[in-house]
Z-matrix of the N, CA and C atoms (Angstrom, degrees):
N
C 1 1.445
C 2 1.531 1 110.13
N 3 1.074 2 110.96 1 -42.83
C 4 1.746 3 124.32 2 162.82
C 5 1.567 4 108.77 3 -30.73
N 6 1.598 5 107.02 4 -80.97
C 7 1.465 6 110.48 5 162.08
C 8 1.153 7 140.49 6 -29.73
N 9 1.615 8 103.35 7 -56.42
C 10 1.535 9 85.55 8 163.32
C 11 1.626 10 126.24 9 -92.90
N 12 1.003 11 110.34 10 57.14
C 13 1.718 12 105.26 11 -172.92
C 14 1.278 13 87.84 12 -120.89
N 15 1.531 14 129.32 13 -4.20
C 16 1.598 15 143.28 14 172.44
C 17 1.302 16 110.04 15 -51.42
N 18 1.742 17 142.72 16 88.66
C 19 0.987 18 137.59 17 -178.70
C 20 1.696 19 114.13 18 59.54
N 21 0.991 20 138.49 19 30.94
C 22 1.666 21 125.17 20 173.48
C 23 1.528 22 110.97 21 -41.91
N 24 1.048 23 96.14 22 135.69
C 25 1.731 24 126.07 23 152.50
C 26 1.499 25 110.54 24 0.00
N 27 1.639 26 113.66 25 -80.65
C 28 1.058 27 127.95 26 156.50
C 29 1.245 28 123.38 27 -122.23
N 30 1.362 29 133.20 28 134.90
C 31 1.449 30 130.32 29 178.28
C 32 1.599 31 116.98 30 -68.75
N 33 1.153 32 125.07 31 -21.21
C 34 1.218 33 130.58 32 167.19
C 35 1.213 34 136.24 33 -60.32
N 36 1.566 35 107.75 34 -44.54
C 37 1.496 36 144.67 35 -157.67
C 38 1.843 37 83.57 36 -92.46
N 39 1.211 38 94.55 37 -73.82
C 40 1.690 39 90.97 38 -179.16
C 41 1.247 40 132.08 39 -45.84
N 42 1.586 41 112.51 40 -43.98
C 43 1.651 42 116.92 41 177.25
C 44 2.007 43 99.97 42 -63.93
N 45 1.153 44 118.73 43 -5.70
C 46 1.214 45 100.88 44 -160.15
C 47 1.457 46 81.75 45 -92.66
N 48 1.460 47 109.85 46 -65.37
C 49 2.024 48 123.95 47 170.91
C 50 1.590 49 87.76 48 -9.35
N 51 1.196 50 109.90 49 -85.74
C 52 1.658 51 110.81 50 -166.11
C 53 1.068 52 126.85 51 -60.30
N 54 1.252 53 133.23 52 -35.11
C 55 1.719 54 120.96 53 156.85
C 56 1.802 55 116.80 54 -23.36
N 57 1.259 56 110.38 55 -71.46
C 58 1.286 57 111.77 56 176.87
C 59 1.884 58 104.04 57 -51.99
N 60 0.768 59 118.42 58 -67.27
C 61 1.797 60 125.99 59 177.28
C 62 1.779 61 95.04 60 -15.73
N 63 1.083 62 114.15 61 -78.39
C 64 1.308 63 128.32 62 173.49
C 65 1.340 64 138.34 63 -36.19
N 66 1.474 65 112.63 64 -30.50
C 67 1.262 66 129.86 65 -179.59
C 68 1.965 67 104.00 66 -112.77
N 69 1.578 68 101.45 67 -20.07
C 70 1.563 69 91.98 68 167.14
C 71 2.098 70 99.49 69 -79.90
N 72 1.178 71 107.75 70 -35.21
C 73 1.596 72 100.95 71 174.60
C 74 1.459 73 125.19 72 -46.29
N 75 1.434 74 104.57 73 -47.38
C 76 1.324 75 124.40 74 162.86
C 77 1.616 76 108.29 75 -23.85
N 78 1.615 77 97.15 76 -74.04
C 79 1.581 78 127.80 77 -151.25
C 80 2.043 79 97.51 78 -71.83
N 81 1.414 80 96.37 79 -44.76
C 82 1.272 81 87.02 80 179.50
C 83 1.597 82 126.04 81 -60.96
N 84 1.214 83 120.99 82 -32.11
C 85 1.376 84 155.39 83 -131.37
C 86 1.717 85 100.29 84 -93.76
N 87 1.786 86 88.90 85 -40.20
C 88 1.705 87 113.62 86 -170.09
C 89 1.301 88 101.07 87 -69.34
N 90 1.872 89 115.67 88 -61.72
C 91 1.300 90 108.97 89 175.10
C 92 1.079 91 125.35 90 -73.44
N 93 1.137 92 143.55 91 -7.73
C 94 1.775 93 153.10 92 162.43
C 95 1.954 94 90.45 93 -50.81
N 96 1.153 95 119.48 94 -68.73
C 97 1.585 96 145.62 95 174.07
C 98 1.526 97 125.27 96 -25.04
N 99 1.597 98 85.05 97 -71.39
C 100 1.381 99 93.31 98 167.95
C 101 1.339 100 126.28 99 -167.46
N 102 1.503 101 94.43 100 53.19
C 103 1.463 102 105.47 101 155.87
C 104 1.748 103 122.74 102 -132.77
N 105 1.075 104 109.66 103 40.06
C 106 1.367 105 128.87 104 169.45
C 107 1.758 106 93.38 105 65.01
N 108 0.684 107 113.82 106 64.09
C 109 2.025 108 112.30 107 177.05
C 110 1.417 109 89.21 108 -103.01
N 111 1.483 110 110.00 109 142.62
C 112 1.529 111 125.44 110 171.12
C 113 1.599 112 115.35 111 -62.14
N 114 0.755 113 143.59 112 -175.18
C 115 1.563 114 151.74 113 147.34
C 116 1.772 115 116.69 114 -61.55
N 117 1.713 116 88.44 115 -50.32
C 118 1.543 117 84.76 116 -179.09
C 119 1.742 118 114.95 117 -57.04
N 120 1.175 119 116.51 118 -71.91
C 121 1.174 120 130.23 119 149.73
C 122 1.933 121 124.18 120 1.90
N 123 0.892 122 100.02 121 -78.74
C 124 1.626 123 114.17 122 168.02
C 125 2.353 124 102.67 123 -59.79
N 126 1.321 125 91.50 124 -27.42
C 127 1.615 126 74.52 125 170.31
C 128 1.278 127 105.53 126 -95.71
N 129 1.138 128 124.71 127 -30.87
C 130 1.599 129 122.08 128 176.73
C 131 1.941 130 114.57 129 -48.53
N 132 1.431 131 97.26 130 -44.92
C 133 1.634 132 115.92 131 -179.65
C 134 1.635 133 85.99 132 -60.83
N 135 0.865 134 113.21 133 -76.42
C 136 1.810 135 125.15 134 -155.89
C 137 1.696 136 98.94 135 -39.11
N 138 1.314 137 102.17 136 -41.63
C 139 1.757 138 110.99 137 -175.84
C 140 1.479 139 94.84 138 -43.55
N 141 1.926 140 110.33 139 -72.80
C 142 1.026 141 117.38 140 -164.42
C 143 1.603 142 119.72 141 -47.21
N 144 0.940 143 116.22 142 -23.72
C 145 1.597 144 133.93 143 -177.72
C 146 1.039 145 117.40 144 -57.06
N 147 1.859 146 103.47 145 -46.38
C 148 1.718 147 100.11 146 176.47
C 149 1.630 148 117.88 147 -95.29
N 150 0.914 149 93.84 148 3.00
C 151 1.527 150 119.44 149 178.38
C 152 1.591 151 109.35 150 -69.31
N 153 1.633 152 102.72 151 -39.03
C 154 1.552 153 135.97 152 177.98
C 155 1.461 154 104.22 153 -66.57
N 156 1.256 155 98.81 154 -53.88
C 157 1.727 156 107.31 155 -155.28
C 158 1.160 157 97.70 156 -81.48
N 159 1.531 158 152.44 157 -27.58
C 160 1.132 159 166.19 158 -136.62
C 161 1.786 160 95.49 159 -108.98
N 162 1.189 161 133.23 160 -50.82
C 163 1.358 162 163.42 161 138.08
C 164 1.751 163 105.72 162 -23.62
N 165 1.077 164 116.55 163 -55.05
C 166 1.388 165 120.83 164 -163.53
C 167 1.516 166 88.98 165 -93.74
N 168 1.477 167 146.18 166 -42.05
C 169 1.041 168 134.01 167 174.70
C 170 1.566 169 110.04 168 -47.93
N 171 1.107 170 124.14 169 -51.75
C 172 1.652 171 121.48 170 -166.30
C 173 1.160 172 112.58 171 -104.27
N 174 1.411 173 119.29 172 10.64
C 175 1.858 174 132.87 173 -161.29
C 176 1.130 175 119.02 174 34.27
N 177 1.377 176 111.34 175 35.47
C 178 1.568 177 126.64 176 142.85
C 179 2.021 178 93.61 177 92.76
N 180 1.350 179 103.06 178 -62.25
C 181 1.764 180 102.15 179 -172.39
C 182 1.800 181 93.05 180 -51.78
N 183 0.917 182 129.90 181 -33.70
C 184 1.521 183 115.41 182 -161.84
C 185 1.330 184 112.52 183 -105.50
N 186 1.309 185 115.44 184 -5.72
C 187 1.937 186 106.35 185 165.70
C 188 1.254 187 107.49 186 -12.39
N 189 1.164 188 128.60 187 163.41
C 190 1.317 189 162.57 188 171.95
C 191 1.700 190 119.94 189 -104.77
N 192 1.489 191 124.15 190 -8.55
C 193 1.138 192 131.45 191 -169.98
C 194 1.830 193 107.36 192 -51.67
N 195 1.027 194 118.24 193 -29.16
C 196 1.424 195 131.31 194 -168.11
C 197 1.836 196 97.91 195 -68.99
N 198 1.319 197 106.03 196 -52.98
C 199 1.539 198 145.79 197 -175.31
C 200 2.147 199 90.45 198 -39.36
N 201 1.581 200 78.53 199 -65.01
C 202 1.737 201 101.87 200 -150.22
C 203 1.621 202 84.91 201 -63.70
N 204 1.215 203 107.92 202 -55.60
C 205 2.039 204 102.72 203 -169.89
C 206 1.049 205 129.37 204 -57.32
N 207 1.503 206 114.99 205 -12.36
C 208 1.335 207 127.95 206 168.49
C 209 1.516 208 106.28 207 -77.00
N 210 1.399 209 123.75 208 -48.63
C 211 1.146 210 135.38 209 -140.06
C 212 1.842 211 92.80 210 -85.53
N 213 1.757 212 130.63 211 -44.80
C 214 1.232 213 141.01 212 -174.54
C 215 1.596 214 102.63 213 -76.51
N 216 1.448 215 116.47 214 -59.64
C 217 1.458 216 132.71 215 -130.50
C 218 2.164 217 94.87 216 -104.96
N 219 1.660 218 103.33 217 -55.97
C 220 1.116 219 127.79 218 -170.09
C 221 1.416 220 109.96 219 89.62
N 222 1.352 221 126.47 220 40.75
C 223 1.493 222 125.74 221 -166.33
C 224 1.814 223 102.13 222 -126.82
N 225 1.065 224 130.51 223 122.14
C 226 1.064 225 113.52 224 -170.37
C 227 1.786 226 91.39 225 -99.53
N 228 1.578 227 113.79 226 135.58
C 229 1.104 228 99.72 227 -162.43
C 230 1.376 229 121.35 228 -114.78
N 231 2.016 230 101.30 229 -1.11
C 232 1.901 231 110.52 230 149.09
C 233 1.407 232 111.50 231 -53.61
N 234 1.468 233 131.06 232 -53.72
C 235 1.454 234 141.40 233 -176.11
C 236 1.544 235 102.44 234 -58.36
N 237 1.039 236 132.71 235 -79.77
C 238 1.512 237 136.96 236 -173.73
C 239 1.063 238 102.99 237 -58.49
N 240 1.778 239 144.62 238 -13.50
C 241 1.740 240 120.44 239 158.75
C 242 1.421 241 107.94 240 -119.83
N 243 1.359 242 120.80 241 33.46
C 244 1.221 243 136.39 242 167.18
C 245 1.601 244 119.71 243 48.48
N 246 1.526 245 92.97 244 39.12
C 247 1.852 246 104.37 245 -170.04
C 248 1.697 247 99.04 246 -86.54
N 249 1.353 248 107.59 247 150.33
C 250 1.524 249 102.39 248 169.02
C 251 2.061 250 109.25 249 -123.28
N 252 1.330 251 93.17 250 39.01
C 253 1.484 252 86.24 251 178.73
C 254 1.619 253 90.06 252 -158.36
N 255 1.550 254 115.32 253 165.35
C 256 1.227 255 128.06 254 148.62
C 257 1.636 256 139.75 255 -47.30
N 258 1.794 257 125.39 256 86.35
C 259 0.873 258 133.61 257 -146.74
C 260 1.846 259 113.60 258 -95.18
N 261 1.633 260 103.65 259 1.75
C 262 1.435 261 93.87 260 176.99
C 263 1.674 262 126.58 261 -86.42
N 264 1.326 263 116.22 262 24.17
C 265 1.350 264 116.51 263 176.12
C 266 1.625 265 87.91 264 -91.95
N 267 1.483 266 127.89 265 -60.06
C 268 1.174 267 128.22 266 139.92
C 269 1.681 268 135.67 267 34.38
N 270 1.331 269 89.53 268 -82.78
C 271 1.315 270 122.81 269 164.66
C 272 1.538 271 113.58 270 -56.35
N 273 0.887 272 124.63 271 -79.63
C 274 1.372 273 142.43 272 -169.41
C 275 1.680 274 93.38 273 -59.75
N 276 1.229 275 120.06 274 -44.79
C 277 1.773 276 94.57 275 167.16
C 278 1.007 277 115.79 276 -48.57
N 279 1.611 278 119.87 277 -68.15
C 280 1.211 279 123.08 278 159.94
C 281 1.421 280 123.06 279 -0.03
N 282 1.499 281 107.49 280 -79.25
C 283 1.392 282 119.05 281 -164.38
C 284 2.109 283 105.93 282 -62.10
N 285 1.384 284 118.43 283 -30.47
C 286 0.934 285 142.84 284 162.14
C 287 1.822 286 99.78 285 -23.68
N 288 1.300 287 98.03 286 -94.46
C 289 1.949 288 107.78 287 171.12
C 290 1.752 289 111.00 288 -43.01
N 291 1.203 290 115.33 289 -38.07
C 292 1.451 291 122.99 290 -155.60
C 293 1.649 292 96.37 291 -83.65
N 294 1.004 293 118.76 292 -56.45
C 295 1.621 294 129.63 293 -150.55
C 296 1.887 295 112.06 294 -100.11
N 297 1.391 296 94.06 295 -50.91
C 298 2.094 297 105.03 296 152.16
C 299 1.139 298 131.38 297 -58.80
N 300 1.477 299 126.79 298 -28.73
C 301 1.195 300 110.84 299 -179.07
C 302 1.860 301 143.61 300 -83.98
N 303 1.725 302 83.59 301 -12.74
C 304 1.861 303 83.55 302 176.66
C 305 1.699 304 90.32 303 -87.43
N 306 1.467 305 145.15 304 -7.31
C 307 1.359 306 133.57 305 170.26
C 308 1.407 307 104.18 306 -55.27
N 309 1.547 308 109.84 307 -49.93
C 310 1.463 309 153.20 308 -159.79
C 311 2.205 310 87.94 309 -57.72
N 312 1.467 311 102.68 310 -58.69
C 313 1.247 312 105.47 311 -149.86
C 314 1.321 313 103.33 312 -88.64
N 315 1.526 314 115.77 313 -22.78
C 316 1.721 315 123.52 314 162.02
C 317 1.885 316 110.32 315 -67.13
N 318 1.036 317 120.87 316 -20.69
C 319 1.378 318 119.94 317 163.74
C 320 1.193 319 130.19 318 -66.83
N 321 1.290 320 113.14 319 -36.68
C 322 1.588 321 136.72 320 -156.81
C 323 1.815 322 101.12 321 -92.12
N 324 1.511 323 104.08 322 -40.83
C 325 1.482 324 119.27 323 163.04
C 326 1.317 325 116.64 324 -52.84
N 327 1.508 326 111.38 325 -61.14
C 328 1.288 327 103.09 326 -161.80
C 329 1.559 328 99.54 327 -89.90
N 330 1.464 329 159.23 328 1.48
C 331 1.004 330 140.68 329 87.77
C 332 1.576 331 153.86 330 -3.87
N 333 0.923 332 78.70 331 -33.58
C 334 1.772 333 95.64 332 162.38
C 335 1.368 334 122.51 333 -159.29
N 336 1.561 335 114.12 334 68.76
C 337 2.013 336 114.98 335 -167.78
C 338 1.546 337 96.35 336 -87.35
N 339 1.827 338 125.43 337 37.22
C 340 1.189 339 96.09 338 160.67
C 341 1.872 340 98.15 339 -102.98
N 342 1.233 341 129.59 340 -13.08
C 343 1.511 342 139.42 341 179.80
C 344 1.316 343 106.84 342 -75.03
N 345 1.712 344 108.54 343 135.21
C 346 1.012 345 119.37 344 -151.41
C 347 1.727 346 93.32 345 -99.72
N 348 1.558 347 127.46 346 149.14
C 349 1.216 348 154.65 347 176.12
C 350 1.288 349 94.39 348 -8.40
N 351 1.891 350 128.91 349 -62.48
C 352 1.380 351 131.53 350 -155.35
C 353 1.839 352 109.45 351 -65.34
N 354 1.842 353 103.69 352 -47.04
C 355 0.923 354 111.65 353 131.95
C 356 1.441 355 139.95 354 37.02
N 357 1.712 356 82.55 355 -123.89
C 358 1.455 357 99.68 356 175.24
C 359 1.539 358 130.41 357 -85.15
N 360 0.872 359 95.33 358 8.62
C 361 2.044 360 115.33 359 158.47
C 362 1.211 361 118.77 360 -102.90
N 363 1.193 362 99.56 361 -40.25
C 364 2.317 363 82.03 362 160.70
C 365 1.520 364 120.01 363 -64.48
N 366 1.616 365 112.81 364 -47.70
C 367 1.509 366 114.25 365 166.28
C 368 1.449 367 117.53 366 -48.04
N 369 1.575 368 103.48 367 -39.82
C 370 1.983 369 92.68 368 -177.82
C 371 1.702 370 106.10 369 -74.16
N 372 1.338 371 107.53 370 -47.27
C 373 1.769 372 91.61 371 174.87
C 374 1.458 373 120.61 372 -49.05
N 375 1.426 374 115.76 373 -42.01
C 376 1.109 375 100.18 374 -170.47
C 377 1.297 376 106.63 375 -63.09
N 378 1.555 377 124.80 376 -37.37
C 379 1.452 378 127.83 377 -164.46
C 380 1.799 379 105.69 378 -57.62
N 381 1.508 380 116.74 379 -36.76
C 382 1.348 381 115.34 380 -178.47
C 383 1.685 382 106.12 381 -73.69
N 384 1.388 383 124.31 382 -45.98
C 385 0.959 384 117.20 383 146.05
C 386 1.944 385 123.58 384 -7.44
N 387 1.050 386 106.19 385 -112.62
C 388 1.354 387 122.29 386 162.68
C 389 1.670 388 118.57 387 -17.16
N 390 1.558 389 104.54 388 -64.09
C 391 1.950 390 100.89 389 169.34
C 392 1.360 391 127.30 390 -65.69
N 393 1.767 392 99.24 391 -25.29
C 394 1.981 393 94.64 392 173.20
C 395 1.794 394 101.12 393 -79.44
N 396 1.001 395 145.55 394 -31.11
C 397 1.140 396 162.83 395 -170.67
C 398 1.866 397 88.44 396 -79.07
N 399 1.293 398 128.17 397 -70.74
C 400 1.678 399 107.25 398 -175.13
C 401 2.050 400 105.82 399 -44.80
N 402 1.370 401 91.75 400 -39.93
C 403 1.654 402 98.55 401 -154.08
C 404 1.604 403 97.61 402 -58.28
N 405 1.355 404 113.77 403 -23.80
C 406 1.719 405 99.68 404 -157.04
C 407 1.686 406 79.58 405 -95.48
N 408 1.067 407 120.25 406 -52.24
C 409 1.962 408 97.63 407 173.21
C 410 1.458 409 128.87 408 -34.44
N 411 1.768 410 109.18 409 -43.39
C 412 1.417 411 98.42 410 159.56
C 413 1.352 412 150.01 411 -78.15
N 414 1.728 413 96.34 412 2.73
C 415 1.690 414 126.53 413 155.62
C 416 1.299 415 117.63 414 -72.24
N 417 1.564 416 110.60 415 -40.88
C 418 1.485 417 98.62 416 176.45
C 419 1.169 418 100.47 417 -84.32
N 420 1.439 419 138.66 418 -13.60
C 421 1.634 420 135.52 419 -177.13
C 422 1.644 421 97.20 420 -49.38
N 423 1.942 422 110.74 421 -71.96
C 424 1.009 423 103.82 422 170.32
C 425 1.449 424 127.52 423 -79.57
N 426 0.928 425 125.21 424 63.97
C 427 1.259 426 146.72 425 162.61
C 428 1.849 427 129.07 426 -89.17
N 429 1.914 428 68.51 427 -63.69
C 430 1.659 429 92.35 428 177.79
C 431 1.876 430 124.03 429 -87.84
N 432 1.415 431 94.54 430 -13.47
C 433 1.459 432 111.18 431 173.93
C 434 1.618 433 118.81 432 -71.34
N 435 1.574 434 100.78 433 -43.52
C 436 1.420 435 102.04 434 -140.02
C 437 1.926 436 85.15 435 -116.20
N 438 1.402 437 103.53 436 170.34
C 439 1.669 438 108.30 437 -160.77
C 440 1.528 439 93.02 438 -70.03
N 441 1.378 440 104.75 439 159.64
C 442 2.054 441 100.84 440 167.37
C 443 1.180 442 106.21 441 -51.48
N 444 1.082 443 125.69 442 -43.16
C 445 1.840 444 110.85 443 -156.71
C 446 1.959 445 92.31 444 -71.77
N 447 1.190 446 115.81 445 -58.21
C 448 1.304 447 106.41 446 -168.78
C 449 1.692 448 122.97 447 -66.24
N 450 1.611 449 111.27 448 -14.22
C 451 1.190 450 115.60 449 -173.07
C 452 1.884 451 94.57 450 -86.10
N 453 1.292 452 118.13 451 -39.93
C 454 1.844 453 115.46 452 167.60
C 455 1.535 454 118.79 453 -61.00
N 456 1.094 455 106.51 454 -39.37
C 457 2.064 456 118.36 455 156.30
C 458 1.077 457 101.63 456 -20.97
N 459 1.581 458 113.12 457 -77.56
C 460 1.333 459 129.33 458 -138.84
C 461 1.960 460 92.63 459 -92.19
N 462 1.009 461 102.44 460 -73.64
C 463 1.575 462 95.78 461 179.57
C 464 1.343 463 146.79 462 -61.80
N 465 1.448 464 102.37 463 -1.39
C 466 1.645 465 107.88 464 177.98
C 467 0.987 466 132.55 465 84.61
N 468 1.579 467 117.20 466 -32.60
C 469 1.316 468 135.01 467 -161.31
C 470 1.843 469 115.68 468 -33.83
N 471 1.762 470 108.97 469 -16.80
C 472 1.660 471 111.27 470 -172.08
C 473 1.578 472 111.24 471 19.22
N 474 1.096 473 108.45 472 43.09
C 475 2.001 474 116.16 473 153.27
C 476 1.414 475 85.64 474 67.89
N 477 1.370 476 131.75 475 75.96
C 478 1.455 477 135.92 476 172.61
C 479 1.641 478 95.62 477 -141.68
N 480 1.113 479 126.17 478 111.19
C 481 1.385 480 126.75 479 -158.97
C 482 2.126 481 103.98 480 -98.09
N 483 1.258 482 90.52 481 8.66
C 484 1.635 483 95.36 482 -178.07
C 485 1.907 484 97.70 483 -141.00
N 486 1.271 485 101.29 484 51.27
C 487 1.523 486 115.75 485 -171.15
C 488 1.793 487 101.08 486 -86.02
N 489 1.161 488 105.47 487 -34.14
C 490 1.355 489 119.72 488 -165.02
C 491 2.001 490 100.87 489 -87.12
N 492 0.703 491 100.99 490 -7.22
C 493 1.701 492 103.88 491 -169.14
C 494 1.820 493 99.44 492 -108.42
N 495 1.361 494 99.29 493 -61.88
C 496 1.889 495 110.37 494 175.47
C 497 1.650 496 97.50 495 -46.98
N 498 1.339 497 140.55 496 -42.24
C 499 1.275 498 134.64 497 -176.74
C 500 1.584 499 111.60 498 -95.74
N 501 1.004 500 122.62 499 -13.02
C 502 1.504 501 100.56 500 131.56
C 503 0.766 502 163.24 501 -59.78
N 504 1.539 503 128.03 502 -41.34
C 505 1.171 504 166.26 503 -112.05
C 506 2.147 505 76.32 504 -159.68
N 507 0.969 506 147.50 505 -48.40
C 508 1.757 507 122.28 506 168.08
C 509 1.706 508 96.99 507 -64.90
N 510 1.281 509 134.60 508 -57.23
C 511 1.603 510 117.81 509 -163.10
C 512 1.731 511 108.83 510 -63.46
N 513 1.064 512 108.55 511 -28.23
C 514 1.557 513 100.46 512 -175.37
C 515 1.918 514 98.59 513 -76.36
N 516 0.962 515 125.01 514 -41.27
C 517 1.793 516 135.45 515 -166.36
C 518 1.685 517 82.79 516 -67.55
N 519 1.662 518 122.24 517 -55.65
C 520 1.624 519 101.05 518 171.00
C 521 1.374 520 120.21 519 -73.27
N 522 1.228 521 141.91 520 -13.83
C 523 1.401 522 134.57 521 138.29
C 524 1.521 523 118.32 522 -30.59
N 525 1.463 524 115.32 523 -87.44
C 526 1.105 525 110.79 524 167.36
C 527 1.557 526 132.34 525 -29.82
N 528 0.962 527 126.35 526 -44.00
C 529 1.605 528 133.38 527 162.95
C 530 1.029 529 118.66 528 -51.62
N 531 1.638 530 126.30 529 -52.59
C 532 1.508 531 149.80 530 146.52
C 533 1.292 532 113.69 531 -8.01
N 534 1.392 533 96.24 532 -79.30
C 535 2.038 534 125.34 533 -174.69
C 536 1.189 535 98.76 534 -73.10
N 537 1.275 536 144.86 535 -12.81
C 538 1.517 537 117.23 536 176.65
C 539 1.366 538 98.50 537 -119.27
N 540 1.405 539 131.11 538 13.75
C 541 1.260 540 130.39 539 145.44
C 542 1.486 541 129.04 540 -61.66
N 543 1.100 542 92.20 541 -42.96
C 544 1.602 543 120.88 542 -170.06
C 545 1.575 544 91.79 543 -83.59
N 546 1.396 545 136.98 544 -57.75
C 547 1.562 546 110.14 545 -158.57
C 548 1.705 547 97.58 546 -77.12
N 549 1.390 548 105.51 547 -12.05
C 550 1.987 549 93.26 548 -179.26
C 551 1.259 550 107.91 549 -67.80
N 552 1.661 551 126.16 550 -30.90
C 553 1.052 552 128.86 551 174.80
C 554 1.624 553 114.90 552 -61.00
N 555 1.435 554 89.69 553 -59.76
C 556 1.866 555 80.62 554 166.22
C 557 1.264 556 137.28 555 -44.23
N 558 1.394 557 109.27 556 -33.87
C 559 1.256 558 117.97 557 -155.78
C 560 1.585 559 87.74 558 -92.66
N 561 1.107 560 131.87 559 -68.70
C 562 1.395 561 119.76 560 161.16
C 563 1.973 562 139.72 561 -33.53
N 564 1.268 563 106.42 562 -20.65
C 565 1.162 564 108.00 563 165.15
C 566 1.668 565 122.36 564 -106.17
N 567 1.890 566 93.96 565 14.81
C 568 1.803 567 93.29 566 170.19
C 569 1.363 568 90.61 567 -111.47
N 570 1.280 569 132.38 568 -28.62
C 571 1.447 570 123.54 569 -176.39
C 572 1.338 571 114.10 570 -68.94
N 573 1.477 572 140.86 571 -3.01
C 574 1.589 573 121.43 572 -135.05
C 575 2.032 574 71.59 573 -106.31
């Protein structure tokens, strides 16, 4: 977070990016602490974090990932998946369902260890459900507050008028991937 606080994009846009960063650190940190969260889990969150911060440095529309894949790999990887916009806000929904939810599903456990596995993975989807769904209300919150140029800053949207639905609909698809990772594991470590 240090690193990227190195010249940002905008100082505005970013201090705002990072407010939340800070208070999800908080939050993560608590259940890592003391709410019985695994290790794996709390690194999975932590992933997502820099995933965040990396995002909040360039306000997500302007990553450089396109930049970097050329530069390691030589693959340009708008051209080879035939994207015509900046896809790492994208991502990070994505990673949102994918990378939060066994934190998500170690909470929900140790909150309620009398509900059984099936359970407590329908409650966590729905719960990602529900938080990607608060988050894009508080996108359109600042939406309607803040001038166009600074409300597209901050939200990404790159003139995609169903921006708010496609990033839902990626964190729950990494949910799902998530949650049926996790019960194969279960289900495999009650059978062996």
């Amino acid at each position: 977070m240090i690193l990227a606080s190195i010249n940002p994009l905008s100082w505005n846009d970013y201090l705002l990016h990072q407010l939340g960063t800070v208070i999800f650190l908080a939050m993560v940190w608590a259940c890592y602490r003391y709410l019985a969260s695994t290790t794996t889990s709390f690194l999975l969150a932590s992933l997502f974090i820099l995933f965040h911060i990396i995002g909040a440095r360039y306000l997500y529309s302007y990553v450089p990932y396109n930049d970097w894949s050329q530069l390691l790999i030589g693959i340009d990887i708008n051209v080879w998946l035939g994207w015509e916009r900046n896809m790492y806000d994208r991502l990070v929904h994505f990673c949102y369902g994918l990378l939060l939810l066994p934190l998500m599903k170690d909470v929900f456990g140790y909150l309620m260890p009398s509900l059984t596995i099936k359970a407590i993975l329908l409650l966590v989807l729905q719960f990602n459900l529900a938080s990607s769904a608060l988050y894009e209300l508080f996108e359109w919150m600042l939406g309607i507050t803040l001038s166009p140029e600074d409300a597209e800053a901050y939200n990404g949207q790159q003139g995609d008028m169903w921006d708010a639905q496609k990033d839902m609909f990626l964190a729950f698809v990494g949910a799902i991937i998530s949650s049926s990772i996790i019960y194969l594991n279960y289900l495999t470590n009650k059978y062996k």
